[in-house]
N, C-alpha and C positions, 0 to 999 in steps of 0.2 A: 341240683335240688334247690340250693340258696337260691339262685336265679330264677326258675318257674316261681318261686314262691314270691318273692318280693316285686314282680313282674305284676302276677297277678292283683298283689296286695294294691299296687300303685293301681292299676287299672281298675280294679275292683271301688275303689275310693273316688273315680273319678278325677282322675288326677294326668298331666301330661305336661310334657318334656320340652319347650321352645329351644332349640341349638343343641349341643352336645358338648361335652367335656373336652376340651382338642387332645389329641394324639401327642404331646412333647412329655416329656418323661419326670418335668421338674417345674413345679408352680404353686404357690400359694393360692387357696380358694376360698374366696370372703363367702360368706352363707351371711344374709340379711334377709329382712327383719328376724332377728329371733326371738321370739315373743312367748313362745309356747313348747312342751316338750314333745310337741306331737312332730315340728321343726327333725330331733333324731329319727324318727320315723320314717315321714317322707323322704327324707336325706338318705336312710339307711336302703331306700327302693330303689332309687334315680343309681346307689354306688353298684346295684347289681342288675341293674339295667344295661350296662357297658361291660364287657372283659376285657377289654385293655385301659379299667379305670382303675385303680386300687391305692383309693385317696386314704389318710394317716389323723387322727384328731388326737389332741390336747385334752386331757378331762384329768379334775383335781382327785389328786391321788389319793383320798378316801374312800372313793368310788369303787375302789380297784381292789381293795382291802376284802370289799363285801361277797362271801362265799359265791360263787359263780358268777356272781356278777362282773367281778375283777376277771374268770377266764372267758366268757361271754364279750366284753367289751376288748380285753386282747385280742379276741378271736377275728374282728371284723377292724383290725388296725387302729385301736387305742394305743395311746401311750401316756402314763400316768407323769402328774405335773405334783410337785411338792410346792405350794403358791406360798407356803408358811415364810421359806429359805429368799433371802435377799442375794439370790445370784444371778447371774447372767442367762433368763433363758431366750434371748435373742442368739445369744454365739453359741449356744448349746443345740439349737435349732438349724442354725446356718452349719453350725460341721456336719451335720447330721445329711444336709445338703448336698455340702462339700464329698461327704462319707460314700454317697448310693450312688446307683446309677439311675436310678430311680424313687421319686418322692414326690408325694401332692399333699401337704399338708392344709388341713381343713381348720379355719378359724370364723368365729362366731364374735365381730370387733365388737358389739356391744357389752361382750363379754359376761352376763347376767341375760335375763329372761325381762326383765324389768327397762324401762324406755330410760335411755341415757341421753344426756345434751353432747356429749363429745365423745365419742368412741378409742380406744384404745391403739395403741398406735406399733405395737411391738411384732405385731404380723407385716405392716408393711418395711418396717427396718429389718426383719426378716428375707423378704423378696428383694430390697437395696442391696443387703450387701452377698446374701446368696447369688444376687446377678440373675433372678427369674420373675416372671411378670406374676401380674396378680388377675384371676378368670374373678370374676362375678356370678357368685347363685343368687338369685333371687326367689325366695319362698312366696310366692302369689296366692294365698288363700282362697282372694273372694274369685278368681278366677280357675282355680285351682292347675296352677300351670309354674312348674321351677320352670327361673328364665336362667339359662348357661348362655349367651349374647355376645356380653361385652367382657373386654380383657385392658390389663391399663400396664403398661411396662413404667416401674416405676423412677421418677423426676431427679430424685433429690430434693422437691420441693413438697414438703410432707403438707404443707399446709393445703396446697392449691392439689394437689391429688386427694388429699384424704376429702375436699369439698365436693371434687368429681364424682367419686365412689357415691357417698353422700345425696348427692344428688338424683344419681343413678336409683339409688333404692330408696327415695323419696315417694315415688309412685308407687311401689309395692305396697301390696296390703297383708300384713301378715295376719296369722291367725286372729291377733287382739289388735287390730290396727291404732289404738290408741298407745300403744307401746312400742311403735316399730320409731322410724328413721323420719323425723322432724324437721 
């Protein structure tokens, strides 16, 4: 039913799919530009477009608090983040890795809806020391098309990858292109 439904909702929107999600059972998946909450939406169509996709997101654990909405966001593979607490949620990510046999966690590096000059960097020390590459979403508004493309297995060199990525969703236009990847 989830799938007819958010199948439609995407095609309905005029909306479409460049590449697909790869078939490996463990990856990190950058979502850029994220500019807008409409971003969960389309996002939420493309994860039930595939049956052998069943990616995992991050969202501050306030969110989760709120009547249905906390069992609604569980329901479709949230998992609540307490951002208050100064602990490790890079190693707390990677067990989690370590833990499944299966995992695609979805991170949004801007981290905020608002245009940032350097993006956050703790999804890719994630993919480092998990030992899994990192897929690229790209949210294409003005063309209205997620690009799943390109994938970067990550360096060690956070700097010269995190420019790659970067540059990669430089050309996307997201919803408010004034806010996206500069």
């Amino acid at each position: 039913m989830r799938r007819k439904f958010f199948n439609w909702a995407f095609k309905a929107w005029g909306w479409k799919v460049e590449g697909a999600p790869p078939e490996i059972n463990k990856y990190v998946i950058v979502v850029a530009p994220h500019t807008s909450n409409m971003d969960f939406f389309v996002g939420l169509c493309v994860k039930y477009m595939y049956p052998y996709f069943k990616p995992s997101f991050m969202a501050k654990d306030s969110l989760f608090k709120i009547p249905l909405v906390g069992w609604f966001l569980k329901s479709i593979g949230g998992h609540p983040v307490d951002r208050s607490k100064k602990n490790s949620l890079v190693d707390q990510v990677v067990d989690v890795f370590n833990q499944k046999d299966y995992f695609i966690m979805t991170i949004t590096p801007e981290g905020t809806r608002s245009y940032v000059p350097k993006w956050k960097t703790g999804f890719y020390y994630v993919a480092l020391k998990a030992k899994v590459p990192i897929i690229f979403a790209g949210f294409d508004y003005e063309n209205k098309i997620v690009w799943l493309t390109e994938r970067l297995e990550p360096s060690g060199d956070v700097e010269k990858d995190m420019e790659k990525m970067m540059d990669y969703f430089r050309g996307i236009k997201g919803k408010h292109p004034e806010l996206g990847v500069r």
